[in-house]
Every structure is written in C-alpha cells, then in structure tokens.
N, C-alpha and C positions, 0 to 999 in steps of 0.2 A: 504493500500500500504506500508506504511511503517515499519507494524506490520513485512508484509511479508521480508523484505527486510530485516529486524532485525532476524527474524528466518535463515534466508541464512545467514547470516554472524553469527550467535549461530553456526549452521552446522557446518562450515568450521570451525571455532575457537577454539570453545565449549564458555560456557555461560561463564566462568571464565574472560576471556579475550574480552569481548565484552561489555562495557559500555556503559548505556545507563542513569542511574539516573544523573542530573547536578551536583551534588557536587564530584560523583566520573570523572567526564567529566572536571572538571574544569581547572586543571593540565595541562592538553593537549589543552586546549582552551585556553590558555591567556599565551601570548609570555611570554618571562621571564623577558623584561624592558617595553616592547610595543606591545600595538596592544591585542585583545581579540575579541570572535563575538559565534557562536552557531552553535556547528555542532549535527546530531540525533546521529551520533553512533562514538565513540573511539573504532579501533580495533585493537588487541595487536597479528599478525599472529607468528606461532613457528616457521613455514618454510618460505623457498622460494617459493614452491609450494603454499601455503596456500595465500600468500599474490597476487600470481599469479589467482587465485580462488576467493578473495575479491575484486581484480582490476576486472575480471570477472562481477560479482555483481553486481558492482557500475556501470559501463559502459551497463551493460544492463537494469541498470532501471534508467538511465540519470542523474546520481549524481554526485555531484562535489566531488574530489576525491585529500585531502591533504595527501602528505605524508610527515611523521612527524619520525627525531631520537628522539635525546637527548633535543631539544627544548632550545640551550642554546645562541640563535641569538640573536641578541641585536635590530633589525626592524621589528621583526613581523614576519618572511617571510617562518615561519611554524605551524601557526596557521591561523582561518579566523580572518578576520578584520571588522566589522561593520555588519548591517543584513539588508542589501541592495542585497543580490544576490539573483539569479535567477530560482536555486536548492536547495534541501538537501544538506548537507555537511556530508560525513564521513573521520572523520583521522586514518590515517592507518601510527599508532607508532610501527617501527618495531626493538627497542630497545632488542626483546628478540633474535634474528639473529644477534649474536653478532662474530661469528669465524671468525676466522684469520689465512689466509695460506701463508705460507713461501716459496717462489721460490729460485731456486742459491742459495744455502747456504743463503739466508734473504737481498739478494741483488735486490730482488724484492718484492712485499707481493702483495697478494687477500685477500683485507677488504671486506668483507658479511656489509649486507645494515647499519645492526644497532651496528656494531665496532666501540669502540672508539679508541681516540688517545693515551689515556694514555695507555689502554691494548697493543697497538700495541708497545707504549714506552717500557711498560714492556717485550715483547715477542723479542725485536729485541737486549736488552740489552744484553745478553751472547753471541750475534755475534760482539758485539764492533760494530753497527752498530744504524743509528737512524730516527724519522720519517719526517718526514716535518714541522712540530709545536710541540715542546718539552717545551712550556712555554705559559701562558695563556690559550687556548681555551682547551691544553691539560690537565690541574686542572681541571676544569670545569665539567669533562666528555665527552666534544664534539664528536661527532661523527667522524668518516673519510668520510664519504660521504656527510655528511652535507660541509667537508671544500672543497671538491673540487666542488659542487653546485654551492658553493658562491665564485667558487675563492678565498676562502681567503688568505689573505695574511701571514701576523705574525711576528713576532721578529726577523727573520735570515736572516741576508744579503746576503748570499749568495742561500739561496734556492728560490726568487719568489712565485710568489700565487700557491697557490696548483693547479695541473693541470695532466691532465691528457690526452691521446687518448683512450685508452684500458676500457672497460665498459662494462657491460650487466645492460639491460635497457627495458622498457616498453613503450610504447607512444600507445596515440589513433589516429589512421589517417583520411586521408583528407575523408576515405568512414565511420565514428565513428566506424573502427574495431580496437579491440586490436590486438599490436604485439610486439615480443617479438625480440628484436634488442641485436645481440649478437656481440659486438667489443672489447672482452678481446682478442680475438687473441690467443685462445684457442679451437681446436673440443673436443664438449659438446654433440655433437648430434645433429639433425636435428627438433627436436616437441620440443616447449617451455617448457613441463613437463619433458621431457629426460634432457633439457639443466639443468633444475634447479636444478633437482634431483643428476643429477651427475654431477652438480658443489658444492652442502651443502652437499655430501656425499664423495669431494675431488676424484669419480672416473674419473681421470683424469693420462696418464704416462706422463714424459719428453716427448716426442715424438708428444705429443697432442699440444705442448707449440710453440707455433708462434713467432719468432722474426724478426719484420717487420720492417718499416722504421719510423712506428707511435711510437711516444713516451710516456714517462710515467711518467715526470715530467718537468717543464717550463726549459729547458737546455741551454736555450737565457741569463737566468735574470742579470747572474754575470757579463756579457759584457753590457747588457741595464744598469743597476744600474753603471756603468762606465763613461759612456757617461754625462760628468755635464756639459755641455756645451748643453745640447738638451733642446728646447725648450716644450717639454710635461715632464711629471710625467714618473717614472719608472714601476708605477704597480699600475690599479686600476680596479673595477669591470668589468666593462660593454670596456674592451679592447677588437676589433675586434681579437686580436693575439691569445686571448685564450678563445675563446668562441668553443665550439667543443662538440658535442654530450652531456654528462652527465655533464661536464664540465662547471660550468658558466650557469646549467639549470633551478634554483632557485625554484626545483618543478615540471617544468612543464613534467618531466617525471618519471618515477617511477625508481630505481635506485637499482638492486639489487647488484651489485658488481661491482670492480671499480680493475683497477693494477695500484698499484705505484711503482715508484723507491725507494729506501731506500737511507741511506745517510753512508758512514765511520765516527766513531766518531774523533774526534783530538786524539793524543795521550796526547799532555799536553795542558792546554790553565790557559790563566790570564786575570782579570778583572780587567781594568783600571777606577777609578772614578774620571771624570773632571768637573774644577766648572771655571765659568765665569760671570760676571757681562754686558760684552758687548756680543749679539748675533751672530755679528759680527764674534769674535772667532773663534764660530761655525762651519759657512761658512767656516772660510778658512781652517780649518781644516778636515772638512770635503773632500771638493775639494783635501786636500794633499793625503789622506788615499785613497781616490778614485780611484786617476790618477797616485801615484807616487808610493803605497808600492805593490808588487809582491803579498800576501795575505789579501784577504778580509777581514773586521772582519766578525768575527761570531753574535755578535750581537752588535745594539749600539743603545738603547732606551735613550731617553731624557723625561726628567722632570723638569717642573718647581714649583720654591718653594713656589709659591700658593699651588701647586698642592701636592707637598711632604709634607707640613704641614696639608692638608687635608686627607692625606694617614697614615699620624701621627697620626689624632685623630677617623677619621670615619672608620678606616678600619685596625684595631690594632687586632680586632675581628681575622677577616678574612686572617691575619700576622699570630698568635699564633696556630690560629686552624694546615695552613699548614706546619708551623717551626715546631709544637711538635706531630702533628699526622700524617702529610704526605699527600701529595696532594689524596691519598686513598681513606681519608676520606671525603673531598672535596665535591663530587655527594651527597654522605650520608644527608650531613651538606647543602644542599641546597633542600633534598628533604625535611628534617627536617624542613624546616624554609619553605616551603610552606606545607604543613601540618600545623602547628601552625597558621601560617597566613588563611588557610579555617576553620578549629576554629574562629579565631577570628571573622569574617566574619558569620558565625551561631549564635556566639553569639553578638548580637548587643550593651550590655553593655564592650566589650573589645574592645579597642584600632585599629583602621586601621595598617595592617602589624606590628603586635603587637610582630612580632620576635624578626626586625632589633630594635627596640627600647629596647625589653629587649638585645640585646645583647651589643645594645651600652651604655648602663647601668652600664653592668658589665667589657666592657673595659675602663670604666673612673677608675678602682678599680686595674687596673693591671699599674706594673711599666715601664719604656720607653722600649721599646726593641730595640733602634737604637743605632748603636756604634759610641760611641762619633767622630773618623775621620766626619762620613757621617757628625753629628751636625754641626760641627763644619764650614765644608763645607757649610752647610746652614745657618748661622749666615753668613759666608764670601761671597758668592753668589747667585745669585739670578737664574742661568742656571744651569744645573747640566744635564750630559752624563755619561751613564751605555755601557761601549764599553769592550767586549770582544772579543779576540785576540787568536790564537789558534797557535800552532807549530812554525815554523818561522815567524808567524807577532806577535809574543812576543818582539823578538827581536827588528825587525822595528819600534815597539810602544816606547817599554823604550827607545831607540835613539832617536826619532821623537818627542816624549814630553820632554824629557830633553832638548833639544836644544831647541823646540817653546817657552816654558816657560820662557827663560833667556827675549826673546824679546817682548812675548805679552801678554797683562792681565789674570789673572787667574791663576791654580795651578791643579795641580793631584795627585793622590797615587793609587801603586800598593795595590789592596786591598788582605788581606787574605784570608784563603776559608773561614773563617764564613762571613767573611765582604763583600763576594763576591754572595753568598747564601742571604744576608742581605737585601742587595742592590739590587738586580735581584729580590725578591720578593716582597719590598716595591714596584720599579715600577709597577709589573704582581698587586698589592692587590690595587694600588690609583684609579683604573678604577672602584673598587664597592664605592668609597669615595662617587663620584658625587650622585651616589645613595641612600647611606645612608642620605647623607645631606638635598638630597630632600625630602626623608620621614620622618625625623626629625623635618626639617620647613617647613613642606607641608602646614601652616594653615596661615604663612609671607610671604612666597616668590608666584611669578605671575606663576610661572611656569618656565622647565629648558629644554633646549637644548643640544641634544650631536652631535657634527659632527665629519665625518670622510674625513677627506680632504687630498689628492694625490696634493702635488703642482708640478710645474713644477723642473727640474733636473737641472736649471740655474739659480732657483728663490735664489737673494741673500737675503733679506729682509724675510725672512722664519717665523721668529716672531709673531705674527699680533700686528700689535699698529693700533685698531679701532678707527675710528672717533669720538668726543666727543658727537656727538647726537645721537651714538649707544651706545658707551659706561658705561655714565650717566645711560641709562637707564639697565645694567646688575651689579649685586649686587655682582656676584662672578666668575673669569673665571678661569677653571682650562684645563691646557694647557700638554699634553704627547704626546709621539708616537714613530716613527722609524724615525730617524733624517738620518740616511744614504739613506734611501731607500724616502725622504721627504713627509711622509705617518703622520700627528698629527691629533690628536683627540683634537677634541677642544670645549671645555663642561661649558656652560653659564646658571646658575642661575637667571632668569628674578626677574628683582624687581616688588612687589605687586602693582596692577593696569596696569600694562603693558601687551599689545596683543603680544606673544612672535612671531606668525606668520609674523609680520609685519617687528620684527628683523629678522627674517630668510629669508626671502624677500629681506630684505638688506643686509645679508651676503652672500648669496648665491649671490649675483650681482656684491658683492665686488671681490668673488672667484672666476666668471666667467670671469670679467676683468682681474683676475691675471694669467688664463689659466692656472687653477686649475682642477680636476678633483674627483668628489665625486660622490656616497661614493668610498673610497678608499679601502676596502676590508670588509666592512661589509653586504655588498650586497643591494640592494634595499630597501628591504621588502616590508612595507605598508607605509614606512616612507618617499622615494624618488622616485622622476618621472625616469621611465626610458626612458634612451636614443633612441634616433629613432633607432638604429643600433642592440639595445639589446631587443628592443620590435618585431624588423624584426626576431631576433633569435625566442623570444619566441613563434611566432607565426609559424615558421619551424617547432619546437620541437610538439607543441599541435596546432594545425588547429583550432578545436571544443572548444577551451577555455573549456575544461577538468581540467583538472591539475593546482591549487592554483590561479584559476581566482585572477584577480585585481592587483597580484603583481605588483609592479614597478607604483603604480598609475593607473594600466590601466582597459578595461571593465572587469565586471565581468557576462557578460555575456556569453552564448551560442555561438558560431563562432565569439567570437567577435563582437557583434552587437552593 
C-alpha cells in the first residue's frame, strides 16, 4: 500500500522531490524549536496543480495530510508531533511555489503558497510600499501564508495580526470529498485545474479583479490597540474577530494563495531609545502615546536587561551574521546549521547541535558590537523601549519625552541610523538567546519555557514579579515583546530537578487570573490547548480531522473520534 502511494506521488512530482529515506525526511519532521514525530513521505510539488494532485492522493488513500512552508514556527504547528496517530502522514513543503503578484500598482499582492516575506519585502521596495512583518519572522525566511494561518502578529503597531478574507484554498468535506474553495475574489474559472492553472500562470485581466466588501488586512487594529482602558488584550491567536477561512486555519486547510493589502512606507521616521528603572514608567507612557498623540508608532519593542545581556553574549553570532551579510543570508545560515546538526547526529562521537556550540565558540572571539549610548543605558537601567516614530509622531515624540523626562525617572536619546539599525536588531536577535542558552546548559538546567502572552489593554502591572515558590524555582527569566500592543514573551530556564510542567500549570493560572490571553501570536501548535471557540473553527475548516490532526492539543484522530 504504501509502496503504491509513494509511486503516485514519484508520478506527480518526479523522484527528485519526493523523500522518503529519514535522514533526508528529517528537516521537514522536526519543528525548528518544538515538536518532531514520523511522516512516510516529504513532498516538494513545483505547481499549484501538482500539489492539487498530491492533496488528491493523500485523501484517496486516507492519509493525514501536513502542509508544510518555511517550517520556521516556534510550536510545532507544521510538523507531526509524537506517533500516537491514526494514519500515515505525508508533508506537503510547498517552498518551491514561491511567486509573487502585484495588484494596483503593489497596493495589493497575490503570495503563491510557499512566498516569503522577505521576497515580498524585496519586491514591494521600489513602490515605496511594505509588507505586514518587515522584522523578525521576515529574516527568518517565513513564509506569507504561514503568517496569516497563524495570525500572526509582529513588531508594528499599527498593522495587527496578519489577516486576511480573500484566499484560495482546499479542505476535505463533511462527505471526505476534496474541494477546491476559491475566495481571492478573483474569476479563475470554474474546475479546480483551470483555477490553478491560470492563477500560477497570472492568466488573469483587471476586469477579473473583484473588489468586494471582504477585506485584506485587520483594518480594526489601530482603533482596538487605542482602547487602554479595555478590559481584554489587543491581538491574540484564537480571537473570534479574525478567524475567517484560511485565516487563523493553523493547517487544517491546504492554502494555495492568499490577497493582502500592502502598506505606504513613512517618508522619514526616528528611533527613540528609552530606559527606566521603575515599570511603572512604562505604563504611563504608554497610555500617553496611545490616547493622546495623533500618530501611532511604528514600532515599540521592549527589552529587558536580563534579556539584552543575554542577547549580548548568546546571540552576537546571529547580530554579525545579519549586520554584515544581510538578512539574505539568514535562510542560508539556518539551513546550514541544520545540516551540520544531522551530521552530528550520524555521527555519535560529535556533540548534540554541535552548530550552535561551534558558533558560540567563535562569538566569544569577536569584539562588543553594541554602541556605547545603548551600554550605557544598560548599566543605568534595568527597562529599556525600542519605539519608532514615523513622519509627524517624530515631532510629538521629541516634545512628549523632553517634557516626561524633567518629571519622571529614567532618560532617552534620539538614536542615529547605525544606532537605530543597532538596536532594532539586538531586540529581532535576543529571541534565539533563550535558545542558544538552552543548548549550551542543556546537561545543568531542568528544562526551559517560552510563552507568548497577550495581557489585557488596562493591565497596569505589565511586568510579572512571580511568587517566591515559583520563582526560586526558575534559574533565568528573560523577559521581550510589543509593549504597545501588550503582547511579551516571557522565557524561563527551569532549575535542575524541577518538573517544569508543574511551573507552567502555575503560570498559566496566574495569566488566567490576570485575563490574559495566550499564545498571543504564535499560534497553538503542539505546544497549547486550544480554545473551545478555535477548536469549533477547526472542526468547520476539516470535519474528517484530515489536515495536521492534534493541533491545539486536540484528537488526532479520524472525525474527531
């Protein structure tokens, strides 16, 4: 059976593209922080058409059916998890569908399944125009379908999680037939092959182009992220507002193309670097920016100087690589470093992820790269906000901090463009810190914790100062996020002998109290129970528990059983 099922997908693909040995399967089986499990076949389609033919396939010989980008989620929630399920598994990475079309002069785009974000960064750049994520997930390689799956969120206050109405899409229905769900709001034609065909072959006029009343990006968010007086969070996964066909579908459907809006770039913008010692600050500063200046910022990441000292030494690598070769090189530099690490892994006398170790070897050997202002900052406080300001809330900023500063603790400076470049990367590079750290002391510490926590948009206490009999027991907490949008990652190294489950039990009770809301944009995975509301979506989406069973905690079986 399965010989055969592997010869139909050689057919459609050709053998090149069709893995089936485990060491070249492994890549694509094991998340890139979490989660890993066993599927028979990796298959790599060239077209739309072809992955329409392998969804085919898989659905007529009862096979669980992952679709898989760039692989670069931080929960698991595009790979199998464990080998507890109830079928074969094939992943269907469809990284080589990478085009990208431009509507309106780039005032809209069509990302194909396996587009990233940085190509689209690239491509929208000579319209002075930009994407929905221009920092973190977009280095990475991330996909554009992967962020609007997960809703994700990201660095920019004023854009919201990625979102969409407009999609073409696959699902198997309530009778296990394939069909092929066209809501780009574009005529493609009437047969699922016409559609696909002459949408990867762009035969499409103006005239074909639908503009309806459905949308193509969150165009609520600038007014919700307003509201600091509202008793929920501004933006997080599993929100009923933005759950909508491919949108928020973590999987359970197969996702060939997607419309977004684009964004205008600022014509001038500055990066303001603020430090504080009380958190408090924070708050009220935030709440002024929120409610009182006419323009948003653009972005306002916070770090704390646990957190920036760890980003100092574990992740200086990962600083020099995108400061002197450009985020370009970034994909290269991680496919690199999992290669190296399946080596090491063949061979049993080298080292576990024997990359990150050589490379943090050789950043003990390179000189500080941080300019003395930021140092400086960090010797003087213990808070520290990466807030940029774009066109007229330039203005408003240098006003509104020159005046806060006479009367409340702490200090800022207008940073330069290197300083400003500096800074915005240290933040984007201390999220691989936690990581490096843990595979460094993977053999002293119990084990580590990352959460992604949406607090409420009143919460003044934003901080966390943990209870002493949680506390005690975690060795290192390092603390980031989107301070405006109150979205922090909050990342705990358990001390040796401790059941880290037991802390997360406990914090997760703490966050529920505080009517908190998690994860806040990194989606479920394997890693979080979903919500009753998100679990009722996924079961609209896939009836037949088809499509990346288990996600979100749940069964992994056949209809749901």
């Amino acid at each position: 059976m399965k010989s055969e099922i592997i010869r139909k997908l050689i057919k459609t693909c050709g053998k090149k593209h069709v893995l089936t040995e485990n060491w070249s399967k492994e890549t694509y089986c094991k998340g890139w922080r979490y989660g890993s499990g066993h599927a028979i076949a990796v298959v790599k389609p060239g077209t739309l058409l072809e992955i329409w033919k392998v969804l085919n396939v898989c659905n007529d010989s009862n096979l669980i059916i992952i679709m898989q980008a760039a692989n670069t989620g931080l929960t698991g929630g595009s790979t199998p998890y464990g080998e507890d399920y109830d079928r074969d598994i094939v992943i269907i990475n469809t990284m080589r569908i990478n085009d990208i079309h431009l509507l309106d002069n780039a005032k809209q785009i069509i990302g194909l399944t396996g587009s990233t974000l940085y190509d689209l960064e690239r491509k929208l750049d000579p319209y002075d125009r930009e994407p929905h994520s221009v920092i973190g997930s977009t280095s990475i390689g991330a996909s554009i379908i992967g962020g609007i799956c997960n809703n994700s969120g990201g660095s920019l206050v004023q854009r919201g999680p990625s979102y969409t109405e407009l999609a073409l899409y696959a699902r198997i229905n309530e009778k296990g037939s394939l069909e092929l769900i066209n809501e780009l709001d574009i005529y493609l034609g009437d047969e699922p092959e016409e559609i696909l065909k002459n949408l990867e072959g762009k035969r499409y006029e103006k005239k074909d182009i639908i503009h309806s009343k459905k949308i193509a990006s969150d165009n609520m968010y600038s007014q919700i992220v307003r509201d600091i007086d509202s008793k929920t969070p501004a933006r997080f996964n599993s929100d009923d507002r933005l759950l909508y066909g491919a949108s928020g579908s973590s999987g359970k459907v197969a996702v060939f193309a997607v419309r977004l809006n684009t964004y205008p770039k600022p014509q001038k913008s500055q990066v303001f670097y603020v430090g504080t010692n009380d958190s408090e600050i924070f708050w009220k500063i935030r709440r002024d920016i929120l409610s009182k200046f006419k323009t948003l910022p653009i972005l306002g990441d916070y770090l704390h100087r646990d957190c920036y000292d760890a980003a100092k030494k574990y992740s200086k690598d990962n600083f020099i690589v995108i400061e002197k070769l450009g985020t370009k090189f970034l994909p290269t530099l991680f496919e690199l470093k999992r290669s190296v690490d399946l080596l090491s892994k063949k061979f049993s006398f080298l080292p576990n992820k024997l990359s990150d170790k050589i490379m943090q070897f050789f950043s003990t050997l390179l000189p500080n790269h941080l300019p003395k202002r930021m140092e400086n900052f960090r010797d003087s406080y213990e808070h520290h906000w990466i807030i940029e300001m774009g066109d007229e809330g330039i203005y408003e900023a240098k006003k509104y901090f020159n005046k806060f500063f006479k009367d409340n603790e702490g200090d800022f400076f207008e940073c330069t463009e290197k300083e400003a470049k500096k800074a915005q990367l240290h933040r984007f590079v201390s999220a691989s810190a936690f990581g490096r750290y843990q595979t460094i002391y993977e053999e002293s510490i119990g084990g580590a914790m990352s959460l992604d926590v949406a607090f409420p948009r009143n919460e003044k206490n934003w901080f966390e100062k943990l209870p002493s009999e949680i506390d005690d027991l975690i060795e290192l907490k390092l603390y980031y996020g989107h301070l405006f949008c109150h979205v922090l990652h909050q990342n705990y190294i358990i001390k040796k002998g401790v059941d880290p489950k037991k802390i997360l039990e406990k914090l997760l009770k703490i966050y529920d109290e505080r009517g908190a809301e998690y994860p806040a944009e990194h989606n479920v995975g394997h890693e979080y129970n979903a919500k009753t509301n998100l679990l009722k979506f996924y079961k609209k989406l896939d009836p037949t528990n088809s499509f990346n069973p288990g996600i979100g905690k749940s069964s992994k079986k056949i209809n749901w059983k």
